[in-house]
Backbone as CSV, one residue per row, in Angstrom:
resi,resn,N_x,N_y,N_z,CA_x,CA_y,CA_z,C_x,C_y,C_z
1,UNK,11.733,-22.128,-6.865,10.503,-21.332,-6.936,10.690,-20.063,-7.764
2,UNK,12.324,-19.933,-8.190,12.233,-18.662,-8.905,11.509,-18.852,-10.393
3,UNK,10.869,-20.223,-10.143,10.344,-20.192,-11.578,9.345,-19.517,-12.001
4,UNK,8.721,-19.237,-10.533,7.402,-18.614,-10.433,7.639,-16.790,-10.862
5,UNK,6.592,-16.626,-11.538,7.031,-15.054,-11.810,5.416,-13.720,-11.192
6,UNK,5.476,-13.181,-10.791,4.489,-12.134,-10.003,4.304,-11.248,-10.974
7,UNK,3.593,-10.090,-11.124,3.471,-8.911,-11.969,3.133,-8.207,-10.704
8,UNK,3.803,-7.042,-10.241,3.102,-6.022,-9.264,2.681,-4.724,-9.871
9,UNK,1.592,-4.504,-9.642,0.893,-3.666,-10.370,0.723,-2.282,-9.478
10,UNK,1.414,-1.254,-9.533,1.018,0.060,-8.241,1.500,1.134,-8.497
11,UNK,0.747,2.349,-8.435,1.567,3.595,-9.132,2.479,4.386,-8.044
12,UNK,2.205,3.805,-6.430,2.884,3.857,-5.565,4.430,3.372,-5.471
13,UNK,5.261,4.360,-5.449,6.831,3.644,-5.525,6.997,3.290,-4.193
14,UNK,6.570,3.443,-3.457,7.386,3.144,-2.226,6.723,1.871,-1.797
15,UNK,5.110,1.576,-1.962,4.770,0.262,-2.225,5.122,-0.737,-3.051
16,UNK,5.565,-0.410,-4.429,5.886,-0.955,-5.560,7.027,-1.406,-4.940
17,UNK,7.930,-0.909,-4.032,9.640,-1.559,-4.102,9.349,-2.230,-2.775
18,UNK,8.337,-1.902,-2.010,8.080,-2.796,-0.683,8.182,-4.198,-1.163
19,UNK,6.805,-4.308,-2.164,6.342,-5.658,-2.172,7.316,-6.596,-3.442
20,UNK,8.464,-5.834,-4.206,9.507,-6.130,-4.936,10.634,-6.799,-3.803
21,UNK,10.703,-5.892,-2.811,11.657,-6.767,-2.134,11.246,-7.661,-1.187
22,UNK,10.096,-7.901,-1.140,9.223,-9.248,0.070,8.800,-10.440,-0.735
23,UNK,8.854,-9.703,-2.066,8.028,-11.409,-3.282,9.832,-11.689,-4.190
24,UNK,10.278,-10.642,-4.272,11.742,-10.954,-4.832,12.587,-11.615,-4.395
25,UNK,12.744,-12.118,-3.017,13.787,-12.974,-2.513,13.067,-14.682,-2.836
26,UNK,12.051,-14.996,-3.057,11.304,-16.188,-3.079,11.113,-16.655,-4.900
27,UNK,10.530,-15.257,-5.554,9.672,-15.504,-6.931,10.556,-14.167,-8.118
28,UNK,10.532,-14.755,-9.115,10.877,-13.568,-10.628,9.436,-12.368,-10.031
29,UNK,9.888,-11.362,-10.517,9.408,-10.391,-10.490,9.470,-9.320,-11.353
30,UNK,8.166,-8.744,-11.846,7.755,-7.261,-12.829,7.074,-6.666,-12.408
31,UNK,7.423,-5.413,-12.750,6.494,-4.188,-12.350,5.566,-3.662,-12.813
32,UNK,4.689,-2.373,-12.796,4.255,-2.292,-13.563,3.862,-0.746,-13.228
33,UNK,3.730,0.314,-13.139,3.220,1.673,-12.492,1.697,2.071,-12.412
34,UNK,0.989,1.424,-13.465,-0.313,1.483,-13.990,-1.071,0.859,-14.605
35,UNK,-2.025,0.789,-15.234,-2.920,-0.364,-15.706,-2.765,-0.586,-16.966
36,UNK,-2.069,0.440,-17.817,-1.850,0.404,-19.246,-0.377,-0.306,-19.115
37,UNK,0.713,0.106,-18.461,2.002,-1.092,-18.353,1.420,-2.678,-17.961
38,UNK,0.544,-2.553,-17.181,0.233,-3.623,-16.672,-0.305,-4.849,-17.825
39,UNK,-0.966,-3.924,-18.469,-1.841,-5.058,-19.689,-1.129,-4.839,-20.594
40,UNK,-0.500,-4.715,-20.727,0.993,-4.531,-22.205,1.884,-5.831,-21.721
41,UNK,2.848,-5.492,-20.338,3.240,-6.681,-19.933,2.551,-7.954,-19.875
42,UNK,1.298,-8.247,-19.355,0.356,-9.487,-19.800,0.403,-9.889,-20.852
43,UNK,0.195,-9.286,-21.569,0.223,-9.313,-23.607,1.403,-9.937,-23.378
44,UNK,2.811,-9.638,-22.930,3.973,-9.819,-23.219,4.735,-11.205,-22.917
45,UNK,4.145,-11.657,-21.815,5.073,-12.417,-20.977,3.742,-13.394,-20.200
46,UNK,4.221,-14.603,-19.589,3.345,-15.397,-18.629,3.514,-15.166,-17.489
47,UNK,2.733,-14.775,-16.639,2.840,-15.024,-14.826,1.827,-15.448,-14.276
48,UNK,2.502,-15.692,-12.752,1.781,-17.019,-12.007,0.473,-16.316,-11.268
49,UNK,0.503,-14.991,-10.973,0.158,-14.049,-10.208,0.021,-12.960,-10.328
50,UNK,-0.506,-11.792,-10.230,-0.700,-10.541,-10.619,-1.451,-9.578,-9.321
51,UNK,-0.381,-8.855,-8.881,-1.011,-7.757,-7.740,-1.619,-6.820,-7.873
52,UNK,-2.688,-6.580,-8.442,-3.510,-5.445,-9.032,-3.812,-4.306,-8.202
53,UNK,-3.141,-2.854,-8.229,-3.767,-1.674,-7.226,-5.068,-1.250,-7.725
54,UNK,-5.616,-0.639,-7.022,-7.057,-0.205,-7.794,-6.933,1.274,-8.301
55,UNK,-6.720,1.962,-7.384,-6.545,3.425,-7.654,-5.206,3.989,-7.949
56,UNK,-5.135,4.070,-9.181,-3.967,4.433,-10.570,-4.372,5.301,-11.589
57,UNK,-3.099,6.670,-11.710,-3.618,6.676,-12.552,-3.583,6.193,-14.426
58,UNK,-3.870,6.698,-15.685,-4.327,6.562,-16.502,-5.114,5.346,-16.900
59,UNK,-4.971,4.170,-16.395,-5.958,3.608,-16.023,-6.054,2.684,-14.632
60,UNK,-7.286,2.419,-14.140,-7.183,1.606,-12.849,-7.049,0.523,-12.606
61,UNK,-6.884,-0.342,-11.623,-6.996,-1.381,-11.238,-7.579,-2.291,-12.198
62,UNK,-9.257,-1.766,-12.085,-10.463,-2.654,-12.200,-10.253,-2.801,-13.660
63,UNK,-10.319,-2.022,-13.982,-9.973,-1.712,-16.152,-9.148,-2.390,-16.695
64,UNK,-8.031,-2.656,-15.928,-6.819,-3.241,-16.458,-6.770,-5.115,-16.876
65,UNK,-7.675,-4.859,-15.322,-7.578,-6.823,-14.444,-8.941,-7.097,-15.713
66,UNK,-9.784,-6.470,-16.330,-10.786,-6.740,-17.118,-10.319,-7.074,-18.402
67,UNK,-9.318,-5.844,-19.208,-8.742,-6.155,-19.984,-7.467,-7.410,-19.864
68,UNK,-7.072,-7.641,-19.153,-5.954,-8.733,-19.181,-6.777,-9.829,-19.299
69,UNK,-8.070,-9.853,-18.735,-9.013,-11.349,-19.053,-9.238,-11.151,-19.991
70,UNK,-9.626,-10.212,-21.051,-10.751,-10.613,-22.053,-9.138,-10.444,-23.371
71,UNK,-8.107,-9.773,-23.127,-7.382,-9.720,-24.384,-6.037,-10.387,-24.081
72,UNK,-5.977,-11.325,-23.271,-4.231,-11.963,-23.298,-4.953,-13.658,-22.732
73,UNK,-3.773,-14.504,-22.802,-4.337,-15.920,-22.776,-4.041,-16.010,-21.328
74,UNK,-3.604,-14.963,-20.275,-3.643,-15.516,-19.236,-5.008,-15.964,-18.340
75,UNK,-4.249,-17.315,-17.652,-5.425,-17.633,-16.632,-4.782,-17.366,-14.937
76,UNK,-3.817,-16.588,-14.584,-3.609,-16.589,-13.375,-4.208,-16.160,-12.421
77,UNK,-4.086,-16.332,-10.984,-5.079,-15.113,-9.974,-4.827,-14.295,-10.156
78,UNK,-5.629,-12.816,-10.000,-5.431,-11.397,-10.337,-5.812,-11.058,-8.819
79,UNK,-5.267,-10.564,-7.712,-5.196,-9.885,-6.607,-5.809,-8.765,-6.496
80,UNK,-6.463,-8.210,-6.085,-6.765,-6.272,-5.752,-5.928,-6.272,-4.757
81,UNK,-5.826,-5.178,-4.703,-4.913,-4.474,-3.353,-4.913,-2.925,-3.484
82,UNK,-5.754,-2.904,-2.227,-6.540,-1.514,-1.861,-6.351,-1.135,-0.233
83,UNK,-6.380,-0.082,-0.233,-6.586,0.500,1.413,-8.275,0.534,1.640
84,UNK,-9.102,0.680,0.742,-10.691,1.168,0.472,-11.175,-0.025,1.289
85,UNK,-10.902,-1.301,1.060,-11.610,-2.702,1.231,-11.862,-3.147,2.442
86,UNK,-13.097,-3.104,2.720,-13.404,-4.383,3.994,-13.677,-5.243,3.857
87,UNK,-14.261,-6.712,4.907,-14.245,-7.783,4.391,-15.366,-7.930,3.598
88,UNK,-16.565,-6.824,4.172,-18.163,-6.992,3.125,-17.509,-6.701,1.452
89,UNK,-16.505,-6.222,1.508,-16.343,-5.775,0.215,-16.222,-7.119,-0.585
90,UNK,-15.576,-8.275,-0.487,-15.372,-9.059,-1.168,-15.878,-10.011,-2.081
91,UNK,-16.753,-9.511,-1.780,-17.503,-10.336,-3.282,-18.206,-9.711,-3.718
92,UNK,-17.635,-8.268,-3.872,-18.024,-7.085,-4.822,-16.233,-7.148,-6.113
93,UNK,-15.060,-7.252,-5.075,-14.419,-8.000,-6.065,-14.435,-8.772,-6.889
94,UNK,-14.785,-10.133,-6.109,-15.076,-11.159,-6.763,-15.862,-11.471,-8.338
95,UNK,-16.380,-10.631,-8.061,-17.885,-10.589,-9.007,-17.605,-9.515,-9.705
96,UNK,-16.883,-8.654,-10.177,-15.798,-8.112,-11.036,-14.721,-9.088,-11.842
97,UNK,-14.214,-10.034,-11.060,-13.101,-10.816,-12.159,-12.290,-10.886,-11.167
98,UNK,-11.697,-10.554,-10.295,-10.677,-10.508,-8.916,-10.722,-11.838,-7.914
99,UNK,-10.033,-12.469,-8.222,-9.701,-13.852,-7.241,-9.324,-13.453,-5.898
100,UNK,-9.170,-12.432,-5.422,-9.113,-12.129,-4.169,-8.715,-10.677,-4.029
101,UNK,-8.425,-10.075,-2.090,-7.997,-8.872,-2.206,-6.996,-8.693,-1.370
102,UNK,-6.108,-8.040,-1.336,-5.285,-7.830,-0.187,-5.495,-5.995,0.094
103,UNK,-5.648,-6.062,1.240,-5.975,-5.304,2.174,-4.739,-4.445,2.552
104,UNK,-4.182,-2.810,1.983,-3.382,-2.085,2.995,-3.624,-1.650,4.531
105,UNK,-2.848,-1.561,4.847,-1.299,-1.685,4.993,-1.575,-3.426,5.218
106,UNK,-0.457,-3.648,4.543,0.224,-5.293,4.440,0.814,-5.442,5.836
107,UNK,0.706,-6.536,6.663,1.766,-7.285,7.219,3.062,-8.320,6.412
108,UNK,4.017,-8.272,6.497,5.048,-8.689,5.962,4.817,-10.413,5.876
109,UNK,4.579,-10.867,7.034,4.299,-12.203,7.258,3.072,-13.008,6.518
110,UNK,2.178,-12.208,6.768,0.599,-12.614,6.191,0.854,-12.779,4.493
111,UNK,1.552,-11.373,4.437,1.341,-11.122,2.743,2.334,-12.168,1.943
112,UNK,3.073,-13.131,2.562,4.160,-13.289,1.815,3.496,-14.964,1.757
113,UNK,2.789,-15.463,2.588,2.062,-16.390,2.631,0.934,-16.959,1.903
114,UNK,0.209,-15.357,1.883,-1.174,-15.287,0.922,-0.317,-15.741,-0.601
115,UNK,0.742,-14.948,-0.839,1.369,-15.211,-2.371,1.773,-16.427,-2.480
116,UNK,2.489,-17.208,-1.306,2.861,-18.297,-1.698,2.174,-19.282,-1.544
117,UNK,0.750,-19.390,-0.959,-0.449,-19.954,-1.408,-0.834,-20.053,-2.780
118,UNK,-1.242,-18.836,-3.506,-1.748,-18.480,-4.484,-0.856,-19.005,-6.094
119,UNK,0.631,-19.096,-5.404,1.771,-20.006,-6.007,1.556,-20.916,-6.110
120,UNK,1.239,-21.812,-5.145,1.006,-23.256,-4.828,-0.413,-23.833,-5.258
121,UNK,-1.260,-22.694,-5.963,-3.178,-23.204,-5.821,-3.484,-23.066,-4.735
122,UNK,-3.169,-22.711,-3.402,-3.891,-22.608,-2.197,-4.454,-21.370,-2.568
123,UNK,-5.679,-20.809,-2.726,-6.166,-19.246,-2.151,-6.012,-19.161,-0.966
124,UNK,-6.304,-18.179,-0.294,-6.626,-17.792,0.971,-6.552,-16.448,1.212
125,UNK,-7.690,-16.123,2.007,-8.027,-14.597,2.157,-6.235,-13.759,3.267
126,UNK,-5.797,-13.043,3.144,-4.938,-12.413,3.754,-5.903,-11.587,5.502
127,UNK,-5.468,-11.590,6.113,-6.457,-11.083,7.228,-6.535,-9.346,7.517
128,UNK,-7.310,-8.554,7.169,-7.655,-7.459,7.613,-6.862,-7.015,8.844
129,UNK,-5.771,-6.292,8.509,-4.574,-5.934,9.701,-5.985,-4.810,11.074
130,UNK,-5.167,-5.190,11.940,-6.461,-4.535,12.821,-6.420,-3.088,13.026
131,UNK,-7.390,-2.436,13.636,-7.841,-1.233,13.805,-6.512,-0.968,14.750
132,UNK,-5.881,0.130,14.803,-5.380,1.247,15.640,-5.611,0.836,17.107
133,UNK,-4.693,0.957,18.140,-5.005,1.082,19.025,-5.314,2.557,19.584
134,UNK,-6.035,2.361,20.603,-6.217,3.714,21.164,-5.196,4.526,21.685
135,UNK,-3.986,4.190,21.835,-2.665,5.041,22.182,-2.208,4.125,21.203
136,UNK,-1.923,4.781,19.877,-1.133,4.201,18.916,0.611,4.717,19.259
137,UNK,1.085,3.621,18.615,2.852,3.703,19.107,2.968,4.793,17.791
138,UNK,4.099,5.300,17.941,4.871,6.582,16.977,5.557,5.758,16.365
139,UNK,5.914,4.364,16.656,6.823,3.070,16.258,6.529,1.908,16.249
140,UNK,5.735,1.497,15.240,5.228,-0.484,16.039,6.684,-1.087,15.994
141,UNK,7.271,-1.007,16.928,8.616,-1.963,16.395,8.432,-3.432,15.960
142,UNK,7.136,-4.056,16.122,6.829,-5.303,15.941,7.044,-5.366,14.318
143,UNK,6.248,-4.503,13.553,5.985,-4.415,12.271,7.918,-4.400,11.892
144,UNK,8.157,-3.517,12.074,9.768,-3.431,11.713,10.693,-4.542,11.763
145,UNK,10.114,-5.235,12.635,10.762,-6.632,12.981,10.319,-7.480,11.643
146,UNK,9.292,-7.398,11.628,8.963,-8.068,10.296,9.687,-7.962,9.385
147,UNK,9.354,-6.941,8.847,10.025,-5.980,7.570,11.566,-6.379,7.270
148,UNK,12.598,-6.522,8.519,13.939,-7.088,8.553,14.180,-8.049,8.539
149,UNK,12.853,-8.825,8.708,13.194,-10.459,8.496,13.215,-11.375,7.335
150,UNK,12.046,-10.273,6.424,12.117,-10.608,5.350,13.043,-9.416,4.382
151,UNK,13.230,-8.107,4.498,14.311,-7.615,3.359,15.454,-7.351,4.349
152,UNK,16.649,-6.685,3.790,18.092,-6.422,4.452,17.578,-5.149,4.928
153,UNK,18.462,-4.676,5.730,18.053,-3.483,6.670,18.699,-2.308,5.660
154,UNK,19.443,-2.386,4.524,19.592,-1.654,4.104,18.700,-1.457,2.607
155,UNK,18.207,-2.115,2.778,16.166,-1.512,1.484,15.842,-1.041,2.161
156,UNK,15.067,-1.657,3.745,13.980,-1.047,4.391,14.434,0.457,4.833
157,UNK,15.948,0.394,5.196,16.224,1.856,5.640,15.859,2.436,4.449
158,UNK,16.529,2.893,2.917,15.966,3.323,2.025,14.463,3.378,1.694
159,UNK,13.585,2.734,1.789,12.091,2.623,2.379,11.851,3.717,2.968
160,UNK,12.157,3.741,4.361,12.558,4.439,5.864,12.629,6.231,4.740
161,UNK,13.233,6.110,4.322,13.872,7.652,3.460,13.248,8.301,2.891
162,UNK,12.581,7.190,1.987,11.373,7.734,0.907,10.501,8.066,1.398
163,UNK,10.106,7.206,2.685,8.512,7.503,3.329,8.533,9.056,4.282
164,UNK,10.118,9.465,4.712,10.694,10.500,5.284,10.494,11.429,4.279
165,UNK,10.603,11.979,3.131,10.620,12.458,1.887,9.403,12.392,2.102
166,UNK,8.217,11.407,1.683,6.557,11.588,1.248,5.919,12.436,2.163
167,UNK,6.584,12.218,3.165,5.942,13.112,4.501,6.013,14.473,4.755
168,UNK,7.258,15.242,4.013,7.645,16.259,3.900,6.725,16.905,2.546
169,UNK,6.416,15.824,1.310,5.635,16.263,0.249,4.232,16.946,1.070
170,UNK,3.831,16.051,1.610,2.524,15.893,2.506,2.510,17.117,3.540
171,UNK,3.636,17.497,4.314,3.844,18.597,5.190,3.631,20.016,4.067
172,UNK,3.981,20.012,2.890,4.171,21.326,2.067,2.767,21.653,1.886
173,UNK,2.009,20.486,1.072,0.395,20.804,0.653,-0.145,20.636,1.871
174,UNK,-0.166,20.345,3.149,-0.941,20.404,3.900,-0.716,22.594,4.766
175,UNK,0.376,22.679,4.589,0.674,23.908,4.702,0.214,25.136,4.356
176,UNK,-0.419,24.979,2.803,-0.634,25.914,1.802,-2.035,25.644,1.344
177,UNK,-2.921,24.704,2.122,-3.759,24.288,2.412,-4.750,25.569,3.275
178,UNK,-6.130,25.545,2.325,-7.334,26.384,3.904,-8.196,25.717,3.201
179,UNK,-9.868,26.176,3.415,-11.049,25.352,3.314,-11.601,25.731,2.138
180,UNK,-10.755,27.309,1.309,-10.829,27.447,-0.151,-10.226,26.754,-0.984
181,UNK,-9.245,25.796,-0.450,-8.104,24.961,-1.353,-9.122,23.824,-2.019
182,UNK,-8.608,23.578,-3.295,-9.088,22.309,-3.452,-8.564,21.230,-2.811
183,UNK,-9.642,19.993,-2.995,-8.371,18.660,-1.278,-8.205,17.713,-2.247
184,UNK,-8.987,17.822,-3.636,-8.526,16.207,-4.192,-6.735,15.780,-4.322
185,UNK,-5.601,16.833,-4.660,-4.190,16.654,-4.404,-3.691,16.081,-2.994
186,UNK,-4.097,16.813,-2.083,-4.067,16.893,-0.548,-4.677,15.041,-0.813
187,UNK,-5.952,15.287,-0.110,-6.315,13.600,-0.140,-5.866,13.121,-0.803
188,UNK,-5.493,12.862,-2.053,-4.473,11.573,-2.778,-3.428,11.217,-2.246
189,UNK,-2.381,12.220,-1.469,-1.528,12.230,-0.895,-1.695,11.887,0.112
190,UNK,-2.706,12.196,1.032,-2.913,11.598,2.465,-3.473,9.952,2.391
191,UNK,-4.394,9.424,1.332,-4.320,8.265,0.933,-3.268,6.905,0.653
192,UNK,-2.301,7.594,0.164,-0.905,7.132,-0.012,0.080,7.202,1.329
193,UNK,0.213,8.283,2.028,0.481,8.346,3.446,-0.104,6.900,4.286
194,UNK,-1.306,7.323,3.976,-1.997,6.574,5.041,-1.748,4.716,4.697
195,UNK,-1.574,4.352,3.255,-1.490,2.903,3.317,0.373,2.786,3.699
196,UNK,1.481,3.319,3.212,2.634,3.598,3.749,2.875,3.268,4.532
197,UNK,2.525,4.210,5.768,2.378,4.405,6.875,2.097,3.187,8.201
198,UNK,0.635,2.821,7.621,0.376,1.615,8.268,1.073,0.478,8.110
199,UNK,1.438,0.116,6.876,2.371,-0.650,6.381,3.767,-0.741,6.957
200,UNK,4.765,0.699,7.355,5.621,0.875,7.834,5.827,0.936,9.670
201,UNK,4.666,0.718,9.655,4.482,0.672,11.684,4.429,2.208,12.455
202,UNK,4.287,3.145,11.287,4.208,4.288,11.616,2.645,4.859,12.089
203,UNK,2.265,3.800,13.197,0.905,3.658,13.906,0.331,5.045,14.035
204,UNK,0.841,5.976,14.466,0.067,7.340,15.182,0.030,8.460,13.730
205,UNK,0.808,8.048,12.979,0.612,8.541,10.958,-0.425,7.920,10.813
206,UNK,-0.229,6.500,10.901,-1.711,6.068,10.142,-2.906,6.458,10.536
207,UNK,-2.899,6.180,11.941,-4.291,6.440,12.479,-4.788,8.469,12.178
208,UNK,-4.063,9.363,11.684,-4.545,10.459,11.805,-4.887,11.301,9.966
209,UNK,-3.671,9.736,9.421,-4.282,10.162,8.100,-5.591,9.239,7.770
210,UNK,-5.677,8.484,8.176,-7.174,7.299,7.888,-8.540,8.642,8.597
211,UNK,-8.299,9.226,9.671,-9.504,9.924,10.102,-9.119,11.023,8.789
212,UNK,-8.144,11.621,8.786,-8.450,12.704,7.801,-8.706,12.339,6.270
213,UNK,-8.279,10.971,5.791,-9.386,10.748,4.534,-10.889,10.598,4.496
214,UNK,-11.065,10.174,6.006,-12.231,9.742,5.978,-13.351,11.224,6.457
215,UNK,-12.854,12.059,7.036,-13.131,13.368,6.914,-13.718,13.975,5.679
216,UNK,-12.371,14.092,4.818,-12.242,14.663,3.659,-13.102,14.083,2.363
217,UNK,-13.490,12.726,2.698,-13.931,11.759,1.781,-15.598,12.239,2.063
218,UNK,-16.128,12.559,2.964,-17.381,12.691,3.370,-17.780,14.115,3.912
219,UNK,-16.623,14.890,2.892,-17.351,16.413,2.488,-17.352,17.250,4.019
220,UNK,-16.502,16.332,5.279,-16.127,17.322,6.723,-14.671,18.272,6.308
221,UNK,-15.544,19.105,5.941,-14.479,20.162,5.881,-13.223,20.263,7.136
222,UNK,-14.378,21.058,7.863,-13.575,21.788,8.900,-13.435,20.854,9.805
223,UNK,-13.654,19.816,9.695,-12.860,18.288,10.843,-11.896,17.733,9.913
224,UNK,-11.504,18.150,8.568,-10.861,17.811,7.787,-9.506,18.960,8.476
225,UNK,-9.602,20.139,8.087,-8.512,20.720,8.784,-8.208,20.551,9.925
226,UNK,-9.027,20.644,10.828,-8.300,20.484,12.200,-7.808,18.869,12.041
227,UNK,-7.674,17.745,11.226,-7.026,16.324,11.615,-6.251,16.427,11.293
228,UNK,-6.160,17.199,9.525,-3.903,17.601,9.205,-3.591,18.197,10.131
229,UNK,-3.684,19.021,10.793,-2.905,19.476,12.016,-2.387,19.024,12.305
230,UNK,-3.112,17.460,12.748,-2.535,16.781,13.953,-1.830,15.778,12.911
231,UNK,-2.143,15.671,11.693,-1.082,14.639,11.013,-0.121,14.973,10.676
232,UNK,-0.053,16.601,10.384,1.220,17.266,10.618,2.164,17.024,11.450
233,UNK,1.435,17.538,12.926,2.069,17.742,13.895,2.852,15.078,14.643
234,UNK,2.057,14.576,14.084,2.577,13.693,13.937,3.814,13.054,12.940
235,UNK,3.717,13.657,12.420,4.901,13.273,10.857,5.972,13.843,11.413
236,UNK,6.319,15.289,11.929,6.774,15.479,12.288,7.333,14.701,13.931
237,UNK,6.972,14.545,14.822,7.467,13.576,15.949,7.889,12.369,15.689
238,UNK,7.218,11.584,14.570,8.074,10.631,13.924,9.160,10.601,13.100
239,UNK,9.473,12.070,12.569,10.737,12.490,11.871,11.321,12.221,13.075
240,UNK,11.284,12.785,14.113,12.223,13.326,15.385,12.978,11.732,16.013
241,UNK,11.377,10.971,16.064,12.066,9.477,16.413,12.167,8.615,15.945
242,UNK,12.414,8.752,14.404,13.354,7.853,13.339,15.198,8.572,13.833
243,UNK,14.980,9.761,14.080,16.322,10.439,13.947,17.180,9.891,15.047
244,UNK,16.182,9.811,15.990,16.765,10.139,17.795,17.004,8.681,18.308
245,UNK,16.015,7.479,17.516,15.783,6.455,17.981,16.949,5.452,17.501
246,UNK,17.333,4.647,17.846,18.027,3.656,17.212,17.415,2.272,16.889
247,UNK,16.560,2.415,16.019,15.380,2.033,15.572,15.771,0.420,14.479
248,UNK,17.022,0.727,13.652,17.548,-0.597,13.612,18.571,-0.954,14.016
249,UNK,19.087,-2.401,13.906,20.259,-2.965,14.893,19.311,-3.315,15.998
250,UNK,18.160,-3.765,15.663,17.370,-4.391,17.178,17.475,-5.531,17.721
């Protein structure tokens, strides 16, 4: 199957090397940071598949997956993959040029299936990971379990590092932050947190950066500050029990 080759398309590194090491043990694999690498490599090379992010910058998602149809001879599926998307959304994709979407935060299991469908000619929709519970864990260890089953514990720990690092980026601008600040930096960053996050089983992160985009996205100021607080004050307790916990070797 390494015949098969992917293009992952994401200006996110810590997503970009997620889904490198979950489609890399199965399929060839390229990267891509943005929509202008992205349609250069198309031009360049054949693949079976293409993971398209939407929100990139110098160019996006949607721009890119348009140009790769109308200026290279590929015919492969072109994927979206967004945190934005619900299921009404999908045939607002569709009807753009997008053979399907995958939905952040990824499950490890789901996502590796949807691709090797899409390998095989099977489509199939990936399933909308569910809402938060109401006492979200500081740890899904379930998700983590995943994550080790499909990469070595020594990526995901490196993973584990970076997302430790993004959080600290995220702790500085949320710091230096008031209701005179501009938020579009802040929200980009909490956007990226927030698909990470969910992705990484870091349940009680996700759930406080998803309210504070969605705050921030709909012009609530001051429910916008008081939710970094608490996503602060969460990033931090999950620093404490990545440190304290013995979280792999499970």
């Amino acid at each position: 199957m390494k015949s098969k080759r992917v293009l992952i398309v994401d200006d996110n590194d810590l997503n970009r090397k997620l889904f490198e090491n979950l489609i890399g043990q199965l399929f060839s694999v390229e990267s891509a940071k943005n929509g202008l690498e992205a349609v250069e490599l198309a031009k360049a090379m054949d693949f079976n598949l293409i993971l398209m992010d939407i929100q990139m910058p110098l160019m996006d998602g949607i721009t890119a997956m348009k140009k790769i149809r109308q200026e290279t001879n590929l015919t492969c599926p072109i994927l979206a993959v967004t945190a934005y998307a619900e299921e009404s959304d999908r045939e607002s994709f569709l009807e753009q040029g997008f053979d399907d979407f995958v939905t952040k935060p990824i499950r490890p299991k789901d996502f590796i299936q949807l691709v090797q469908g899409y390998l095989k000619g099977q489509s199939g929709t990936i399933k909308s990971p569910e809402a938060p519970q109401e006492e979200a864990l500081v740890m899904d260890k379930k998700i983590l379990t995943q994550l080790l089953k499909y990469n070595s514990e020594q990526a995901i720990q490196k993973v584990f590092a970076e997302f430790l690092t993004e959080c600290e980026e995220t702790e500085e601008l949320i710091d230096s932050f008031d209701e005179n600040s501009p938020i579009e930096v802040l929200l980009g960053k909490i956007h990226i947190l927030k698909g990470n996050s969910g992705t990484l089983g870091a349940m009680r992160v996700y759930q406080h950066a998803a309210k504070a985009e969605e705050y921030g996205r709909s012009g609530k100021t001051g429910e916008f500050c008081k939710e970094i607080k608490k996503l602060r004050n969460e990033m931090g307790q999950f620093r404490d029990f990545f440190h304290q916990e013995p979280i792999f070797g499970l």
